[in-house]
N, CA, C and O of each residue as an XYZ file, in Angstrom:
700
protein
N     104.000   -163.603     35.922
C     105.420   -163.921     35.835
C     105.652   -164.690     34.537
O     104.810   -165.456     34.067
N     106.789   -164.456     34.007
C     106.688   -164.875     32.494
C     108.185   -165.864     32.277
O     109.285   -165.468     31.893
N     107.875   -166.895     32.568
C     109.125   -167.585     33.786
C     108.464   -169.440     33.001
O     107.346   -169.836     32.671
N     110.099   -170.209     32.995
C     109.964   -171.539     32.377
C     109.844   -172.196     34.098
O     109.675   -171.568     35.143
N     110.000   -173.631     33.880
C     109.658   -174.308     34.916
C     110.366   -175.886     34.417
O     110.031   -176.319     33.314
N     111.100   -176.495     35.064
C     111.080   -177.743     34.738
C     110.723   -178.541     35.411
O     111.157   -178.007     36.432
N     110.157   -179.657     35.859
C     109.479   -180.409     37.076
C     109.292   -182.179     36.543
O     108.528   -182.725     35.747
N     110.287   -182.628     37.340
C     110.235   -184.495     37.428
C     108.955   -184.591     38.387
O     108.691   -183.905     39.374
N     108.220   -185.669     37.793
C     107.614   -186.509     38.831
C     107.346   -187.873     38.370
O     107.928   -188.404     37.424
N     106.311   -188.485     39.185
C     107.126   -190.266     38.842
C     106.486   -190.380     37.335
O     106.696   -191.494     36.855
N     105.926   -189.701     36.674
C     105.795   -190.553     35.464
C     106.292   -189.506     33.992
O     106.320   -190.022     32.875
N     106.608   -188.213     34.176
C     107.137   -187.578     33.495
C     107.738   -186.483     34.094
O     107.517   -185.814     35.103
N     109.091   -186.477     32.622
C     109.741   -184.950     33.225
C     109.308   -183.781     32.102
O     109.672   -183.923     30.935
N     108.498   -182.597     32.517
C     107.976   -181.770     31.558
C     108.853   -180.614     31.853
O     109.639   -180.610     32.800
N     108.644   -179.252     30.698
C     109.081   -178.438     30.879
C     107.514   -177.439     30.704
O     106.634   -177.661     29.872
N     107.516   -176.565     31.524
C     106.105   -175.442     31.495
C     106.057   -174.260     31.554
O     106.326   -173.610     32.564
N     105.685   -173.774     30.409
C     106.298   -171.902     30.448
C     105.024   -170.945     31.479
O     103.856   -171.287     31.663
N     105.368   -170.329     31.745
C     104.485   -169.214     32.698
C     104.313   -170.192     34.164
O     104.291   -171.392     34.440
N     104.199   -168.717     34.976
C     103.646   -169.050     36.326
C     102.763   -169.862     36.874
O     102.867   -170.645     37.819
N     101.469   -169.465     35.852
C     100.105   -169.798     36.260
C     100.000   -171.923     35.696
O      99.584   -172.909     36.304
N     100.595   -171.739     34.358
C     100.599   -173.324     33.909
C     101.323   -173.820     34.852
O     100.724   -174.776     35.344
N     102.472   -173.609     35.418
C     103.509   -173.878     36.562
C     102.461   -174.748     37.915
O     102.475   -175.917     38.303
N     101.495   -173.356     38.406
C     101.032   -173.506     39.479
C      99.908   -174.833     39.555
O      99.686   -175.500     40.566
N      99.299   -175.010     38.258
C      98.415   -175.710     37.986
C      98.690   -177.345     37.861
O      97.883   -178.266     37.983
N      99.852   -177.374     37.627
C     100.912   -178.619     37.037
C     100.789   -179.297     38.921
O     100.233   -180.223     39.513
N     101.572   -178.293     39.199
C     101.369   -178.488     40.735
C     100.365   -178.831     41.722
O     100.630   -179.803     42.430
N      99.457   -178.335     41.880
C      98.179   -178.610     41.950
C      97.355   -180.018     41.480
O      96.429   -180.610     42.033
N      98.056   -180.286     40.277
C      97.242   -181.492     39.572
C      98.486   -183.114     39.899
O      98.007   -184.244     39.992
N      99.982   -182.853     40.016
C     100.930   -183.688     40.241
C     101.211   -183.337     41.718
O     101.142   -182.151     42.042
N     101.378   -183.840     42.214
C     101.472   -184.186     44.349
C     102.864   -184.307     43.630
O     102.840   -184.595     42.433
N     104.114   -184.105     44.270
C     105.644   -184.274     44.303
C     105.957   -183.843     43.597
O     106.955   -184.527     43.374
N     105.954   -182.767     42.541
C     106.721   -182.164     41.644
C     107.846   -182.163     42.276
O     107.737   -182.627     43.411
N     109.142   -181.743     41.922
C     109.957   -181.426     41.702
C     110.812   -180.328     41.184
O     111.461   -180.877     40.293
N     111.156   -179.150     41.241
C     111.598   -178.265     40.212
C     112.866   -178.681     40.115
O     113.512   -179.359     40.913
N     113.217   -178.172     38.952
C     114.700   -178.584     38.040
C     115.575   -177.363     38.058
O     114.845   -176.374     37.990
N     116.520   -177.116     38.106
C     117.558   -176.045     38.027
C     118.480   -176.355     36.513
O     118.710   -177.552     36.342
N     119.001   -175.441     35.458
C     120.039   -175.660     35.019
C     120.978   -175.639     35.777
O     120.940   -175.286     36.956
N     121.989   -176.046     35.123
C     123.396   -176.060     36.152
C     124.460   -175.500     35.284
O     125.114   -174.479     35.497
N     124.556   -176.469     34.073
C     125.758   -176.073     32.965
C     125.348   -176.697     31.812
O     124.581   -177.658     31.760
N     126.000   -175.995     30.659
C     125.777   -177.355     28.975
C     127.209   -177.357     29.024
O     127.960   -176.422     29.301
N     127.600   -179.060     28.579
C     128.818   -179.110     28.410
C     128.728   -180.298     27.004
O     127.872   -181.184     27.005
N     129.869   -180.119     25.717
C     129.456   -181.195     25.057
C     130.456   -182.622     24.805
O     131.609   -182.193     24.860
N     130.493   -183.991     24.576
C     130.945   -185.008     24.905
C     129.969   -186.057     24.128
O     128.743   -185.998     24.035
N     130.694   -186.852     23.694
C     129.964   -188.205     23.319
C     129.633   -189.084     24.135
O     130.345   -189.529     25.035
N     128.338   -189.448     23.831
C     127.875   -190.537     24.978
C     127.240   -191.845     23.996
O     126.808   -191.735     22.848
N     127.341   -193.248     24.926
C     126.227   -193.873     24.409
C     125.199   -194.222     23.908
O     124.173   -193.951     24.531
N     125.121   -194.716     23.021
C     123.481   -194.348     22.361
C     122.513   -195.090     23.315
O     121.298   -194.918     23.411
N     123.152   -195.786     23.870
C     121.709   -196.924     24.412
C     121.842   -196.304     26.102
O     121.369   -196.979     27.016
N     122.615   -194.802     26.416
C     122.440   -194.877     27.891
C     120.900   -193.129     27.667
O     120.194   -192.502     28.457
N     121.108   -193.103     26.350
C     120.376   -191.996     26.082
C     118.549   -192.479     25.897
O     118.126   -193.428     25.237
N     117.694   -191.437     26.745
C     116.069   -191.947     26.713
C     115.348   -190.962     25.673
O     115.373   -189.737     25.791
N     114.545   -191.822     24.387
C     113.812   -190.419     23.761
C     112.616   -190.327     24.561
O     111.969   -190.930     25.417
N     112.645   -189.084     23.733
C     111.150   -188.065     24.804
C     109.587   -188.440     24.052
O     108.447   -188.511     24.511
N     110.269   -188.668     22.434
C     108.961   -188.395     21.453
C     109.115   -190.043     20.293
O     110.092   -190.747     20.034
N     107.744   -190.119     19.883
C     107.993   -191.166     18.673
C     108.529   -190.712     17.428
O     108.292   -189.538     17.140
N     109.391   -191.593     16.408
C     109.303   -190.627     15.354
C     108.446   -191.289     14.410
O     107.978   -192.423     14.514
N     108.240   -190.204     13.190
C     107.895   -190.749     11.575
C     108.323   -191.300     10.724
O     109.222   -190.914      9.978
N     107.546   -192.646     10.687
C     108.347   -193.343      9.864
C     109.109   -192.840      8.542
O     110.309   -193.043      8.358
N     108.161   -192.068      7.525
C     108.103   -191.267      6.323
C     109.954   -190.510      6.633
O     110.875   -190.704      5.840
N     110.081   -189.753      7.828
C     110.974   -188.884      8.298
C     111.955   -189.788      8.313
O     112.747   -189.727      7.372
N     112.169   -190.857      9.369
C     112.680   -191.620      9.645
C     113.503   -192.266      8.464
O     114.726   -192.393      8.420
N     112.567   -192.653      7.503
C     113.496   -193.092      6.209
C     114.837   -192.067      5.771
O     115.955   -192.427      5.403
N     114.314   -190.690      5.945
C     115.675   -189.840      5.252
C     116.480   -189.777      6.179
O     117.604   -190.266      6.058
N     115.984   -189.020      7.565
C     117.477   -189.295      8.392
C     118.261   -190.453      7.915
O     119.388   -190.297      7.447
N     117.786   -191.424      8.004
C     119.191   -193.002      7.703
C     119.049   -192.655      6.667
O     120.210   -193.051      6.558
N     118.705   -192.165      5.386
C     119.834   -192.229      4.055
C     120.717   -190.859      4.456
O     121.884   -190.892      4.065
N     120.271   -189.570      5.244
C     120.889   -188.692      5.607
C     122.396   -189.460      5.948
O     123.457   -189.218      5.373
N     122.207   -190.296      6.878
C     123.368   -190.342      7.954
C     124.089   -191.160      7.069
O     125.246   -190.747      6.990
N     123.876   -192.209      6.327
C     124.367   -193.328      5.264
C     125.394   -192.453      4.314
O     126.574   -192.673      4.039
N     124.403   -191.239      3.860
C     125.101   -190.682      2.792
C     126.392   -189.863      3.885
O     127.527   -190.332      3.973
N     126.020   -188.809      4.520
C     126.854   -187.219      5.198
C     127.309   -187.682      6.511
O     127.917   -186.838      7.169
N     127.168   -188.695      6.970
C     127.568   -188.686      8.167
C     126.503   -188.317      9.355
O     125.450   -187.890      8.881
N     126.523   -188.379     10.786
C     125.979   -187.591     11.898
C     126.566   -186.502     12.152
O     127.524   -186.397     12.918
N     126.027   -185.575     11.514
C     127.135   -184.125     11.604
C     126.912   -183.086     12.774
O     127.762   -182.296     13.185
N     125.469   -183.243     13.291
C     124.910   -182.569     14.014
C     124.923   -183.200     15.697
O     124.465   -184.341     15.632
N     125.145   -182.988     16.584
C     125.017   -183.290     18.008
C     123.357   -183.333     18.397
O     122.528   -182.621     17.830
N     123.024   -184.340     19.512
C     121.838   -184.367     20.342
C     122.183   -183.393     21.145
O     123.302   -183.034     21.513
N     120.807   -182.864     21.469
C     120.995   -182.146     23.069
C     120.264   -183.191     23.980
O     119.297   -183.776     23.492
N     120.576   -183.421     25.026
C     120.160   -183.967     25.871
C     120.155   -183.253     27.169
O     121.105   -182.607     27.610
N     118.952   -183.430     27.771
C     118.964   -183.198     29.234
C     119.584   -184.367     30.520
O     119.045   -185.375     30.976
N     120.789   -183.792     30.808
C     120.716   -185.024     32.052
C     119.937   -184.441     33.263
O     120.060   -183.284     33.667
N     119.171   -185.328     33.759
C     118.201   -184.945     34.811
C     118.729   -185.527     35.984
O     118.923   -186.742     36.011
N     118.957   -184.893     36.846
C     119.951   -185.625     38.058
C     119.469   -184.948     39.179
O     118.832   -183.903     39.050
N     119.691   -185.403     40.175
C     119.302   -185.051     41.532
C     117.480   -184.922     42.365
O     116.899   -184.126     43.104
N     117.191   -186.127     41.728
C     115.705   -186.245     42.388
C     115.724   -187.741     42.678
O     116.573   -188.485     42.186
N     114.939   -188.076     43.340
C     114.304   -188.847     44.416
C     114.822   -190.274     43.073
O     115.057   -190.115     41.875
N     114.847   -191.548     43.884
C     115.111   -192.613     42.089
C     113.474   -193.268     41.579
O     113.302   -194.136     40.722
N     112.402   -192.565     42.383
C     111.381   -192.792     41.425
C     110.928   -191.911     40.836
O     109.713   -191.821     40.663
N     111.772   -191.053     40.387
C     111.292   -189.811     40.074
C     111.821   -189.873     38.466
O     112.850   -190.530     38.311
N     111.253   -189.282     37.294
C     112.267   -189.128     36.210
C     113.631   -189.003     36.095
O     113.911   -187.825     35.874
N     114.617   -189.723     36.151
C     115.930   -189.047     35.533
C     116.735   -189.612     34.841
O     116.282   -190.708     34.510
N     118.047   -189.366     34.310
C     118.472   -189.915     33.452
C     119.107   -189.263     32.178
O     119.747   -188.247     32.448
N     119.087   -189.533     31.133
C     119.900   -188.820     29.737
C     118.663   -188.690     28.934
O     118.576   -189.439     27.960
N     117.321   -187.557     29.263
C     116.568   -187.483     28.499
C     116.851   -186.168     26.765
O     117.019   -184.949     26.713
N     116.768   -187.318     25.582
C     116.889   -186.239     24.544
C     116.382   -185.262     23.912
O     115.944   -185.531     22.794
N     116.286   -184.046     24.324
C     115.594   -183.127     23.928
C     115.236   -182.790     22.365
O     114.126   -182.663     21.849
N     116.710   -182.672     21.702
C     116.889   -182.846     19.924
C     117.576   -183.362     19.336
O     118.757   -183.046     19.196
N     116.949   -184.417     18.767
C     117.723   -185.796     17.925
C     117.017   -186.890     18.261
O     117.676   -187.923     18.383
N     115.275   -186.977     18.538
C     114.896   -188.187     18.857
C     115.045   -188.872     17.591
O     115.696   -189.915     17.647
N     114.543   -188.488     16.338
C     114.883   -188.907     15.041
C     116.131   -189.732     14.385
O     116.185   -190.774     13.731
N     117.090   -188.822     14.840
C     118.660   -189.443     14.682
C     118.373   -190.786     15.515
O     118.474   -191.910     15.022
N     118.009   -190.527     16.818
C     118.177   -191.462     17.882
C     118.023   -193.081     17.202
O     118.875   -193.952     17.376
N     116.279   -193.339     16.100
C     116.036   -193.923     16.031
C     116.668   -194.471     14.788
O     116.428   -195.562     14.270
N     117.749   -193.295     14.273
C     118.489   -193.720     13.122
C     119.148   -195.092     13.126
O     119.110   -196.222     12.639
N     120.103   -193.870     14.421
C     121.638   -194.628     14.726
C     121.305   -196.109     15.407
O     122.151   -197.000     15.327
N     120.074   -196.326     16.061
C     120.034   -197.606     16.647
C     119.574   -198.795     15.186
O     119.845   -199.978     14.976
N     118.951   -197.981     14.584
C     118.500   -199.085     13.764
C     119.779   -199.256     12.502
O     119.939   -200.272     11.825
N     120.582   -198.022     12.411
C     122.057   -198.289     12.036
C     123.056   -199.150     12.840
O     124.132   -199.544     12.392
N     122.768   -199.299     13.584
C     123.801   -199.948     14.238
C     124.856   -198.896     15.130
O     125.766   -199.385     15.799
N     124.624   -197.336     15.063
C     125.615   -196.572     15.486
C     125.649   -196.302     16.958
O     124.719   -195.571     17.298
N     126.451   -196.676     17.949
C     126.543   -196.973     18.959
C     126.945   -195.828     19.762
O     126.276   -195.730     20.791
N     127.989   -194.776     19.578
C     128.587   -193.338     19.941
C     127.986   -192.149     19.285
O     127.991   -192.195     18.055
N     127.483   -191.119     19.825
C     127.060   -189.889     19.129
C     127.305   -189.257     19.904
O     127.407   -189.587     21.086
N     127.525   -187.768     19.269
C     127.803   -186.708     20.071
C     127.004   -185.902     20.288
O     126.198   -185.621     19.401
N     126.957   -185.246     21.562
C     125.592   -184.804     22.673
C     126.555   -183.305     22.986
O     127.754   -183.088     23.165
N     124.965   -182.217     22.923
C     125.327   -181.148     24.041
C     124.780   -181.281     24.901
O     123.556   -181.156     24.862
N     125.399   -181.575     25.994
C     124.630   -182.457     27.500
C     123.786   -180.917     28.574
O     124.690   -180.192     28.989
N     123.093   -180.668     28.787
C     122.529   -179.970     29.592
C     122.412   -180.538     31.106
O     121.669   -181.428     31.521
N     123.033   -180.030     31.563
C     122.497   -181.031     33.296
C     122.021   -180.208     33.885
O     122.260   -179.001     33.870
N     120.932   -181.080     34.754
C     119.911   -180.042     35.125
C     119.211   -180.893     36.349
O     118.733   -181.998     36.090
N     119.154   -180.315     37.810
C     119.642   -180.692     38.749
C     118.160   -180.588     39.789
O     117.776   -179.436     39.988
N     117.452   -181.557     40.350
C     116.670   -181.562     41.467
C     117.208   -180.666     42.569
O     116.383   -179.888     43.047
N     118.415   -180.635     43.049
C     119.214   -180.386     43.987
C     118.583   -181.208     45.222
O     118.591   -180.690     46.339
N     117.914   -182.783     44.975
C     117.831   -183.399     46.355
C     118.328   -184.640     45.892
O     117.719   -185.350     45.091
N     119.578   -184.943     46.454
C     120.141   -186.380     45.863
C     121.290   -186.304     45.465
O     122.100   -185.385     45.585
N     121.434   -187.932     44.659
C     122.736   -188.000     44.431
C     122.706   -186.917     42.685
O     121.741   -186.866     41.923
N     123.804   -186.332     42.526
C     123.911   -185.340     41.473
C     125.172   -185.865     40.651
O     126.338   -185.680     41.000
N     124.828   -186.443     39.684
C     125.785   -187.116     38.898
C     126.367   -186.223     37.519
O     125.908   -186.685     36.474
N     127.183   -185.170     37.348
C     126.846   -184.204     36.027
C     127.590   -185.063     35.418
O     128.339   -185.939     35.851
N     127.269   -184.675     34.186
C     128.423   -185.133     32.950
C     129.233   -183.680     32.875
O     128.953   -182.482     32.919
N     130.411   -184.522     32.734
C     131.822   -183.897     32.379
C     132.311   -183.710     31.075
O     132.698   -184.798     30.650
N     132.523   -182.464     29.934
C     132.999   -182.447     29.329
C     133.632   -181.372     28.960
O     134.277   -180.759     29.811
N     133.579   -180.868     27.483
C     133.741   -179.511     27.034
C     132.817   -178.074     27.616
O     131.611   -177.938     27.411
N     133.377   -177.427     28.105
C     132.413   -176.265     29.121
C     131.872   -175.554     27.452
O     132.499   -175.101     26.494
N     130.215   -175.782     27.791
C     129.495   -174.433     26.439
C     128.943   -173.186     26.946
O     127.717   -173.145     27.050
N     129.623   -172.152     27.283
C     129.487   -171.220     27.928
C     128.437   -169.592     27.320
O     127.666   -168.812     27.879
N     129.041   -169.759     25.804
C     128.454   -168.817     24.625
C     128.072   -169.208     23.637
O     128.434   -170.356     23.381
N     127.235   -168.552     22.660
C     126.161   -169.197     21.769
C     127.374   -169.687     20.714
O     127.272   -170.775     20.146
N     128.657   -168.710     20.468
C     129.402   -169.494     19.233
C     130.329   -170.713     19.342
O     130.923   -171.241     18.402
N     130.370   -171.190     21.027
C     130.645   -172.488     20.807
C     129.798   -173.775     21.103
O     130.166   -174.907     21.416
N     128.397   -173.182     20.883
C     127.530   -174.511     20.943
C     127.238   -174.256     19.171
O     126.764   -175.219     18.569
N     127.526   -172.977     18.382
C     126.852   -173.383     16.995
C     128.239   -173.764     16.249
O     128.092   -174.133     15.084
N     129.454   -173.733     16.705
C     130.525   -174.224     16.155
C     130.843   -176.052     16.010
O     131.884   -176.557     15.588
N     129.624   -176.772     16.492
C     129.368   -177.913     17.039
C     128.811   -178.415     16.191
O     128.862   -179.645     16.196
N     128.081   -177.790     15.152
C     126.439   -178.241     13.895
C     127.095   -177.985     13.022
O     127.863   -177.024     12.986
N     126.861   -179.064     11.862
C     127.374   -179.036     10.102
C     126.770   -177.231     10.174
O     127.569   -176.385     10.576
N     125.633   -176.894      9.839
C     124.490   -176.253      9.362
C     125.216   -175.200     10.232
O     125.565   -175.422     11.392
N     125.473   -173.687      9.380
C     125.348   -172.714     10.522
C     123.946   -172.055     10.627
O     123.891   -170.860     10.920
N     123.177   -172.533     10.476
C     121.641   -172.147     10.762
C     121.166   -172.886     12.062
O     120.597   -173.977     12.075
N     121.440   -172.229     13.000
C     121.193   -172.522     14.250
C     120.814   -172.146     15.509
O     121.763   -171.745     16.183
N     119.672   -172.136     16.097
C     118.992   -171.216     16.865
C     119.433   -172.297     18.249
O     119.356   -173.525     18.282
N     119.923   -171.315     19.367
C     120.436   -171.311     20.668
C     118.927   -171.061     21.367
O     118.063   -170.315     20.907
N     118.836   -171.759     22.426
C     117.309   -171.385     23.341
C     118.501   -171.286     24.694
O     119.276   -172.172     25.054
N     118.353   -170.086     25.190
C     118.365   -169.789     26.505
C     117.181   -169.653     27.691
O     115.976   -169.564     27.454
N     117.619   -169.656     28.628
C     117.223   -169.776     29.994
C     117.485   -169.059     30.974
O     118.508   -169.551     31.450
N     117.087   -167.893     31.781
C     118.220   -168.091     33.171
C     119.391   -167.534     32.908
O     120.001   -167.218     33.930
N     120.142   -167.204     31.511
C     121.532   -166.779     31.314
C     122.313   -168.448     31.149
O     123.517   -168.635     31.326
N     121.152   -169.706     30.718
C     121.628   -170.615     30.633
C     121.314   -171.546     29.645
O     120.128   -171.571     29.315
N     122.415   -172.660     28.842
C     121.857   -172.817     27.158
C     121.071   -174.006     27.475
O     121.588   -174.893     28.156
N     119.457   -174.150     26.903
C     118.726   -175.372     27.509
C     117.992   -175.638     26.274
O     116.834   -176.025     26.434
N     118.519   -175.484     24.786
C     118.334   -176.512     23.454
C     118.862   -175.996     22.390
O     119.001   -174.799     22.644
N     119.192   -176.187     21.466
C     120.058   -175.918     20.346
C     119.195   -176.622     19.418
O     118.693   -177.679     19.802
N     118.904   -176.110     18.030
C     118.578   -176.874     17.171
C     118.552   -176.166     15.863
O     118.357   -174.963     15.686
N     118.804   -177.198     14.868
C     119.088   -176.305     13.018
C     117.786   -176.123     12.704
O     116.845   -176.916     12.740
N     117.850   -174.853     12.354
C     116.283   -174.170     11.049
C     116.160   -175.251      9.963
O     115.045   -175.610      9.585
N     117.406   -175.830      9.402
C     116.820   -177.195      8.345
C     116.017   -177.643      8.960
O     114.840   -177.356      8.739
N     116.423   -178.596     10.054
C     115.560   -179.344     10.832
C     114.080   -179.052     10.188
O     113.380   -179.543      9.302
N     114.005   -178.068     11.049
C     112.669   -177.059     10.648
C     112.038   -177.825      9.048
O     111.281   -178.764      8.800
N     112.701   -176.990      8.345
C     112.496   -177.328      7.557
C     111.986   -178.213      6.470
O     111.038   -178.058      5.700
N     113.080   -179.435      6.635
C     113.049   -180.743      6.402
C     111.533   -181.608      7.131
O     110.947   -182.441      6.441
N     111.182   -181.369      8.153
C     110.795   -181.840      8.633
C     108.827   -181.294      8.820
O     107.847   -181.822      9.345
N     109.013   -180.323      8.251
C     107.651   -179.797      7.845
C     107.053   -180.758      6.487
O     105.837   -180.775      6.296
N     107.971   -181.536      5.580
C     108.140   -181.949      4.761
C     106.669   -182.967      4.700
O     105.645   -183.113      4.033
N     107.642   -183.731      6.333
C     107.030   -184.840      6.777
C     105.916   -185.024      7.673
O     105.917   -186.052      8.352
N     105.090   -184.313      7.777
C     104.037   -183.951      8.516
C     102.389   -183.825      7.830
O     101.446   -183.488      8.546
């Protein structure tokens, strides 16, 4: 089966492509969880209610903040809201793309950014979605990014990351 997987448990929320990595995850974590998409919708949120996933580079780190100093935050986070599992379980406003920015805007001082929110649902619990702009088709999640170089990741018939080929790019730089 050639099939994604998302799964909270108490100390991480992963995502796992194929069946067999799926089954094994399981096997090795007691309480998984599977995750459902639900909807992407996009809206500005808090910077400090948002969790990163990854560390960044410092080297990297320096250009984003002259990036953002000079052009602005032109580009949106995607974030996963993870909702509806157990409360020792992962959940919350985890950021899928923009941990980088993330560590911009805090050390800028920038307090509001704008998010394509993914919610994505245990279905056991309380289910809190975020409410905003409905992103239904790929040209109004890339109508959202300075950059029209922008690759849509679907799911399911459902949008679960967005991110610019600069990125890419830029960021091979720093590695």
């Amino acid at each position: 089966m050639n099939s994604w997987h998302y799964v909270s448990c108490k100390d991480k929320v992963q995502e796992i492509r194929g069946y067999e990595n799926y089954v094994s995850f399981k096997e090795m974590h007691d309480g998984t969880i599977d995750l459902v998409i639900v909807n992407a919708v996009f809206k500005t949120l808090n910077l400090k209610d948002l969790k990163p996933l990854t560390i960044t580079r410092a080297g990297f780190l320096d250009e984003v903040e002259r990036s953002i100093l000079t052009i602005g935050l032109k580009d949106p986070f995607v974030v996963h809201n993870i909702v509806g599992v157990p409360e020792n379980y992962k959940h919350g406003l985890f950021i899928k793309t923009g941990n980088n920015r993330y560590f911009a805007c805090k050390k800028l001082g920038i307090k509001v950014v704008p998010c394509i929110v993914i919610n994505i649902t245990g279905g056991c619990g309380k289910e809190e979605f975020v409410e905003g702009l409905e992103l239904n088709a790929e040209e109004d999640v890339k109508k959202l990014f300075y950059t029209k170089e922008v690759r849509v990741i679907w799911r399911g018939g459902k949008i679960i990351n967005a991110y610019t080929l600069r990125f890419l790019k830029i960021s091979n730089l720093y590695r």
